[in-house]
C-alpha positions as CSV (number, residue, x, y, z in Angstrom):
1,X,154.8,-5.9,109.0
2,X,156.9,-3.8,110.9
3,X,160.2,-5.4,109.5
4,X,158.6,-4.6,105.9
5,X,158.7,-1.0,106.4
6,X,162.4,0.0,106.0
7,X,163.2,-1.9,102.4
8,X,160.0,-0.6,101.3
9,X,161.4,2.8,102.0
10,X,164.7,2.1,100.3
11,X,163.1,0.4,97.4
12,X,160.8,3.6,97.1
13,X,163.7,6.2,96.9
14,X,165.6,4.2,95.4
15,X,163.0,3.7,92.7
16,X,162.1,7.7,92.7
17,X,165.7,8.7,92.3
18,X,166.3,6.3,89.4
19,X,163.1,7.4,87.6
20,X,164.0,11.0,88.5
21,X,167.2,10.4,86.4
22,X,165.5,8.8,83.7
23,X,163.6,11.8,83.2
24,X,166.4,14.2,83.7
25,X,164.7,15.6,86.6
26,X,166.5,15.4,89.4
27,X,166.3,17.7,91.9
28,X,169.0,19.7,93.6
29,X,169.3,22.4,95.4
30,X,170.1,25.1,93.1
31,X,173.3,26.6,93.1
32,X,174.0,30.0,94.8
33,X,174.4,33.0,92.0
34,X,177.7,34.3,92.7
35,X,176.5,37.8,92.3
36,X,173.2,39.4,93.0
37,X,171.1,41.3,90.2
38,X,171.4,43.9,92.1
39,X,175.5,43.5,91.9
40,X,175.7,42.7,88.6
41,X,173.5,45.6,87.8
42,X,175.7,48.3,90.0
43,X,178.7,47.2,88.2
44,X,177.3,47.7,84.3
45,X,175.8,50.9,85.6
46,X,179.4,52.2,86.3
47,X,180.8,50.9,83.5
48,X,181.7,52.3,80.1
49,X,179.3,50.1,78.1
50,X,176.5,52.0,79.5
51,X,177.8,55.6,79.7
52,X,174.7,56.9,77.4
53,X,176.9,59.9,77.4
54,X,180.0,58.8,76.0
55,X,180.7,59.7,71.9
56,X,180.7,56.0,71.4
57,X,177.0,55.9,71.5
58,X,175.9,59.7,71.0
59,X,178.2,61.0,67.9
60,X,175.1,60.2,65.5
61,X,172.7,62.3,67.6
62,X,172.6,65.3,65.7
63,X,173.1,63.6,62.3
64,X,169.7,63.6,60.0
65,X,168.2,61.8,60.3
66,X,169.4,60.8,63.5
67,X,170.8,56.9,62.9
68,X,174.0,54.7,63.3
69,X,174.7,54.2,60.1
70,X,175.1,50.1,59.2
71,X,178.8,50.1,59.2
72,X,179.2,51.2,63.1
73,X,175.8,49.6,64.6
74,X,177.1,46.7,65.5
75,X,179.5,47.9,68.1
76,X,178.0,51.5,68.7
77,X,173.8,50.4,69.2
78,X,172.3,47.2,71.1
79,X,169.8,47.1,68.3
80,X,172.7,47.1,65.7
81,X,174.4,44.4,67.6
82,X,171.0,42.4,67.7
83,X,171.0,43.0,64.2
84,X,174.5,41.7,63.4
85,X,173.8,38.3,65.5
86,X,170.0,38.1,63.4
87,X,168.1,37.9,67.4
88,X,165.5,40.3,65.1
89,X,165.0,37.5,62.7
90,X,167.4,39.2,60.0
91,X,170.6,38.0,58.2
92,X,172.9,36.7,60.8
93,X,176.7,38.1,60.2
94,X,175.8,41.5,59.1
95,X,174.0,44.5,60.0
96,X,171.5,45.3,58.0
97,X,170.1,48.5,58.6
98,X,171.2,51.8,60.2
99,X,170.2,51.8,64.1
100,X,168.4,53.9,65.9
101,X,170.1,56.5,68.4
102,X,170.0,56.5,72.3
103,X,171.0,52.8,73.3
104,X,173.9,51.7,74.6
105,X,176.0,47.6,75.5
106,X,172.5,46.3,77.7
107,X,172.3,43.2,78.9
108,X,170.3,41.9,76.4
109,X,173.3,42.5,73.8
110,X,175.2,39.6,75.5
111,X,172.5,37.8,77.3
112,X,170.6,36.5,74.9
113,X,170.3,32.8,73.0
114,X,172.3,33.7,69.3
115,X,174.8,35.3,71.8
116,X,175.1,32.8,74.6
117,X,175.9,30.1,71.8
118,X,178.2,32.5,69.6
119,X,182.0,30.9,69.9
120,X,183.9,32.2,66.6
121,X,184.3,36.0,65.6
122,X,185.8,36.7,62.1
123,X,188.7,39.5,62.8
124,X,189.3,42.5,59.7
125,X,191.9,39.8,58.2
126,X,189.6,37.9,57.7
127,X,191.0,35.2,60.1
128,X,187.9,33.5,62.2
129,X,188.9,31.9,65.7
130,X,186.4,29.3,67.2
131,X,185.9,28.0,70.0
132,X,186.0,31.1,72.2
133,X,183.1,30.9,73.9
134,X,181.2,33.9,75.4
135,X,184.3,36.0,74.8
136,X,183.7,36.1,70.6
137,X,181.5,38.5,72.1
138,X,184.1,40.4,73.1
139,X,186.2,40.3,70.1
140,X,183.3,41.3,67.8
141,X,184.1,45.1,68.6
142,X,187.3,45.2,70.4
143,X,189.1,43.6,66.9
144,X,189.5,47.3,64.9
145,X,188.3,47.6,61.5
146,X,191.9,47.4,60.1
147,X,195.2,44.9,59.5
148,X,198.0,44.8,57.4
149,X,195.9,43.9,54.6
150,X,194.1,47.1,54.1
151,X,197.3,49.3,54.7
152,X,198.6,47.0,51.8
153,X,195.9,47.8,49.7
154,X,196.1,51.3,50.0
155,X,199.7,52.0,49.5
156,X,201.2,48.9,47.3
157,X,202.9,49.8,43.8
158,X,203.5,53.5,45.0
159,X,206.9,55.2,45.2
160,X,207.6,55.0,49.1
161,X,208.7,58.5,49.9
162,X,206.5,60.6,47.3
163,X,203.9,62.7,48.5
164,X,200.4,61.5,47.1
165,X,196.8,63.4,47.6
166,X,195.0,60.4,47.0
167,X,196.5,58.9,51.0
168,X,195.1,59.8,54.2
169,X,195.9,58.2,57.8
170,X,194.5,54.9,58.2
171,X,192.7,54.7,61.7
172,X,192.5,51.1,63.0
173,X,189.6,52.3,65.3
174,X,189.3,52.2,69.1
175,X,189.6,49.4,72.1
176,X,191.3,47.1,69.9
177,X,192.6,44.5,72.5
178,X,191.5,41.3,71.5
179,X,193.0,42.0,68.2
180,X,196.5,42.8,69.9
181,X,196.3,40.0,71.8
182,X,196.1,37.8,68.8
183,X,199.1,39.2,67.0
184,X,200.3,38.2,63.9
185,X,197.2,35.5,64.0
186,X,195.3,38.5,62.7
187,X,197.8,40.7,61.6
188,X,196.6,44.1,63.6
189,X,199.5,45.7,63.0
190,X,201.1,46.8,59.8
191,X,203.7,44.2,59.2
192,X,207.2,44.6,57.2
193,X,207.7,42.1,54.4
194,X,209.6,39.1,55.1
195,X,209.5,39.9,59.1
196,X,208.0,37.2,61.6
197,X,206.2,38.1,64.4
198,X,204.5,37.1,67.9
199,X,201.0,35.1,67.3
200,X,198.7,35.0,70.5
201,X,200.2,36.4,73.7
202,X,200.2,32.9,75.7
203,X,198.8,33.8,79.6
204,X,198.9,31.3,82.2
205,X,196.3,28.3,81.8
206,X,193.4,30.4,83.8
207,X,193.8,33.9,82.3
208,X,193.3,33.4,78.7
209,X,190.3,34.8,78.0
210,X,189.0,38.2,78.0
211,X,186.6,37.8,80.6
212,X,189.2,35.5,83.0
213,X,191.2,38.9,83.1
214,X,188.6,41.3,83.1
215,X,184.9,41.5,85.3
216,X,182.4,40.9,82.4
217,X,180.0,43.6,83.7
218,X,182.5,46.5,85.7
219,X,185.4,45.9,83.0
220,X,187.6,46.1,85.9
221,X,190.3,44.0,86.5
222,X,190.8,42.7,89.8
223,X,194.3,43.1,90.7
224,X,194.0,41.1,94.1
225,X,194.3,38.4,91.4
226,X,197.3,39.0,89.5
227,X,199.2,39.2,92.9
228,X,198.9,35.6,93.3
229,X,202.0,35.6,90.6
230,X,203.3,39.4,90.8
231,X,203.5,39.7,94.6
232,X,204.5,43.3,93.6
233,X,200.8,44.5,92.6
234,X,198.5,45.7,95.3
235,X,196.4,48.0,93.1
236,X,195.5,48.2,89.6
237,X,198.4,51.1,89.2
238,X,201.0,48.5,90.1
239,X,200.0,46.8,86.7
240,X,202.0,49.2,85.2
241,X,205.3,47.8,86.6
242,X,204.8,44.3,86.5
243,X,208.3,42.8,84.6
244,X,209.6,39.6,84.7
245,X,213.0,38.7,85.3
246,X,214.0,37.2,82.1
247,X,212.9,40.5,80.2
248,X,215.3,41.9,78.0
249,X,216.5,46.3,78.1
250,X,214.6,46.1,75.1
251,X,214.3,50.1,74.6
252,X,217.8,50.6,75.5
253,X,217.7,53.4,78.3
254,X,219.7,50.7,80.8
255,X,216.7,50.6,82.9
256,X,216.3,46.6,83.8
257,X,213.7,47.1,86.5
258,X,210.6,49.3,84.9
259,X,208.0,47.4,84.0
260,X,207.2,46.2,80.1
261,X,204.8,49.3,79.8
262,X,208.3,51.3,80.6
263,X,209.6,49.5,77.1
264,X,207.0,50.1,75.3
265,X,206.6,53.9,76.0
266,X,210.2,54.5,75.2
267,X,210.3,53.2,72.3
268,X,206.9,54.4,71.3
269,X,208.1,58.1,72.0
270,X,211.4,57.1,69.9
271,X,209.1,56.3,66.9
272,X,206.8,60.0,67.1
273,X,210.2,61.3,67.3
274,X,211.5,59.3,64.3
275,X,207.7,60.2,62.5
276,X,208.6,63.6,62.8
277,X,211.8,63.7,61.4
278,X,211.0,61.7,58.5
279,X,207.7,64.1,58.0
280,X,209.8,67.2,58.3
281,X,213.1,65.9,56.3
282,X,211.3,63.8,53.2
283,X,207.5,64.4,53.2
284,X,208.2,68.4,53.2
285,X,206.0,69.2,56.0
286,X,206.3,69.1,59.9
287,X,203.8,66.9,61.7
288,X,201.7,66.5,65.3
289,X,199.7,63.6,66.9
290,X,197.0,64.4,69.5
291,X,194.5,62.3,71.1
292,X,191.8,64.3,68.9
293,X,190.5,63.2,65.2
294,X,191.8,63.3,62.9
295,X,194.9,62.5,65.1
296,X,197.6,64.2,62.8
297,X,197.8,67.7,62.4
298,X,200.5,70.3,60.6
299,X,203.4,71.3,63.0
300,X,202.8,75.1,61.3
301,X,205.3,76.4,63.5
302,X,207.9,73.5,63.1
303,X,208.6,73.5,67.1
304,X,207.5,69.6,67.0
305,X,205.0,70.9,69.8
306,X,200.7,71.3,69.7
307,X,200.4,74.8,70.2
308,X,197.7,77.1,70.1
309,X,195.6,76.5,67.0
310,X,197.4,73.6,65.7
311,X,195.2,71.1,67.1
312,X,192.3,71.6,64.6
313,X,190.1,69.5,62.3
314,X,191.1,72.3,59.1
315,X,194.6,72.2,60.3
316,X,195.0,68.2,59.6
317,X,198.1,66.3,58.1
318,X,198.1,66.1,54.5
319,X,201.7,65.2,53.1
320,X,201.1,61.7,52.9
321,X,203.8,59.4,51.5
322,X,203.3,55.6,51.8
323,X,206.0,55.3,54.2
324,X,204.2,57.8,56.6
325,X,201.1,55.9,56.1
326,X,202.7,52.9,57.3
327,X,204.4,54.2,60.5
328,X,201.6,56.8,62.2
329,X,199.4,54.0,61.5
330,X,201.4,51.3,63.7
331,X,202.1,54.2,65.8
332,X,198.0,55.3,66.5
333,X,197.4,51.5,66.5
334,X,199.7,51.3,69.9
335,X,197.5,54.1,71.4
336,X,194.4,52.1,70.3
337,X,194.8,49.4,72.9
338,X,195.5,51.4,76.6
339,X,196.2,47.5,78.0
340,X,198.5,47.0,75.3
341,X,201.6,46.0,77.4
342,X,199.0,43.4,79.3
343,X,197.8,41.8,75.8
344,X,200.8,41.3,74.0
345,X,203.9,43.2,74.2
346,X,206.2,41.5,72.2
347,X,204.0,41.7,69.2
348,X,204.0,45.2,69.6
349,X,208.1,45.8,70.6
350,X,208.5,44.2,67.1
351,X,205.9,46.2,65.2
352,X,207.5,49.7,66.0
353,X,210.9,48.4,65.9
354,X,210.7,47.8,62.1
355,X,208.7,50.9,61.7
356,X,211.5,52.8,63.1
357,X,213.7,50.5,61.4
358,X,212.1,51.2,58.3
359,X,211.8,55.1,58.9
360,X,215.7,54.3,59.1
361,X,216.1,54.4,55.7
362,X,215.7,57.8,55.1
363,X,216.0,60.0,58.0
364,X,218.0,60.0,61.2
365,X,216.5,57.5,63.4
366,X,218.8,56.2,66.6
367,X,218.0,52.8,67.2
368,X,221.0,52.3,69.3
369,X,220.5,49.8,72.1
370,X,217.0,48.9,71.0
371,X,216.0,45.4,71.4
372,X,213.4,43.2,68.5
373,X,211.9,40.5,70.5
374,X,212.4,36.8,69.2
């Protein structure tokens, strides 16, 4: 009997385990969360998508009534975002109602079963990338609310350097990474006829995505990580100077060893420079830009500086020309992305080097030593 009792035991498990599979139950020891609630819940707490503070989520608060209107609920209220992705049993795709006040990004925004199977996200072009996985998240309201396309439509078939009352500034909106990092894929930018520019800014094979780059709940980015290839970085204000070798002096100032965010500033103060001649010497009227809506504001004293006074809502740019149009919005859209020298710097290079190009024209503009990337 004895000598029975072993293959009956290995017939037993063995017969257990197979049934257990057949019934897609096995059972494992579960895997270890690689963050505790508790974690995961400190790092949102700090993070900008739940500052209940910040104008992102309180600028309707003394409205009346007191709503986010339908066309900035999805990105500005969880229960407009709920709304866009139908979770409260409405039209999936659009928002549609105003939200109420007083919420901010909550877990249940992302965490939740339309979201956790959303892939695609359909970008102000129009252009829709699948296949993105929980990061379409992401790019829902980090994409702008602008592209070529709609600084086309506003300024096509009118005389370039007349002043017209019926243009304003077109403000691509705020935090508009993902859409940088897609490039000319989704157009972002407003791009020169007959120009060819950068598509999506090619990482290495494990830093792709949004969320391989950045913490999905802090929004931090670990810079521990990025050293593993730019041994320079210690701390996320080494970013800053990370170059490669191979990078061209594309601003011209003979500097080979600043980092791309060195390019990009130069020539991004070359074109406010070139905005503000073109402004004073065609449009008829000197221009600012502060970090302040509406953004452009009349240089009353012609000093090219904000002074007292000047930085004021009645005191905004007016002398529109389509030309103008064109260039303060490529040059706000630069501002729009802070990690814009991480996402796609090329794209960006080329954009405001055919702006200044363009303000070329018809005012002094010195584009001597500048660099267009390939």
């Amino acid at each position: 009997m004895k000598k029975l009792v072993w293959p009956l035991l290995i017939v037993f498990f063995l017969a257990g385990g197979l049934f257990a599979i057949l019934i897609g139950q096995v059972i494992l020891p579960p895997e270890p969360r690689p963050e505790s609630v508790a974690a995961i819940s400190e790092k949102w707490t700090d993070s900008g998508h739940a500052d209940s503070e910040s104008e992102s989520f309180v600028h309707w608060d003394e409205d009346e009534p007191p709503l986010v209107p339908e066309n900035c609920a999805k990105c500005h209220s969880a229960y407009g975002y709920l709304d866009f992705l139908g979770e409260d049993g409405s039209e999936p795709g659009v928002v549609n109602a105003a939200a109420n006040i007083g919420s901010v990004v909550t877990c249940t925004v992302c965490h939740n079963p339309t979201a956790n199977q959303k892939d695609s996200a359909v970008f102000p072009s129009g252009v829709e990338f699948h296949d993105l996985g929980m990061t379409a998240n992401c790019a829902e309201c980090h994409q702008g609310r602008t592209s070529t396309i709609t600084v086309e439509n506003r300024t096509n078939g009118l005389p370039e350097d007349e002043v017209n009352e019926d243009l304003g500034f077109i403000n691509t909106h705020y935090k508009i990474g993902a859409a940088v990092r897609y490039g000319t894929e989704v157009q972002i930018g407003y791009e020169y006829p007959d120009k060819s520019y950068a598509g999506f800014y090619e990482h290495v094979e494990d830093y792709q995505q949004c969320t391989d780059c950045h913490d999905a709940h802090s929004l931090e980015i670990t810079a521990s990580e990025c050293a593993a290839c730019h041994p320079t970085v210690s701390d996320l204000g080494d970013l800053r100077d990370i170059r490669v070798e191979e990078t061209p002096d594309y601003d011209g100032d003979g500097d080979v060893t600043e980092g791309v965010f060195g390019e990009l500033r130069t020539i991004h103060e070359k074109l406010y420079a070139a905005i503000q001649s073109y402004a004073t010497q065609v449009a008829g009227e000197s221009i600012l830009y502060a970090d302040q809506f509406p953004y452009w504001f009349i240089d009353t004293n012609g000093n090219g500086e904000a002074d007292e006074g000047e930085v004021a809502f009645p005191n905004q740019y007016g002398s529109w020309t389509p030309r103008l149009v064109k260039a303060t919005y490529n040059y706000h859209m630069v501002v729009e992305d802070p990690g814009n020298f991480m996402h796609n710097a090329k794209y960006l290079i080329q954009v405001m080097y055919d702006t200044l190009d363009d303000l070329s024209q018809v005012t002094t503009v010195d584009m001597s030593g500048l660099i267009r990337p390939e």
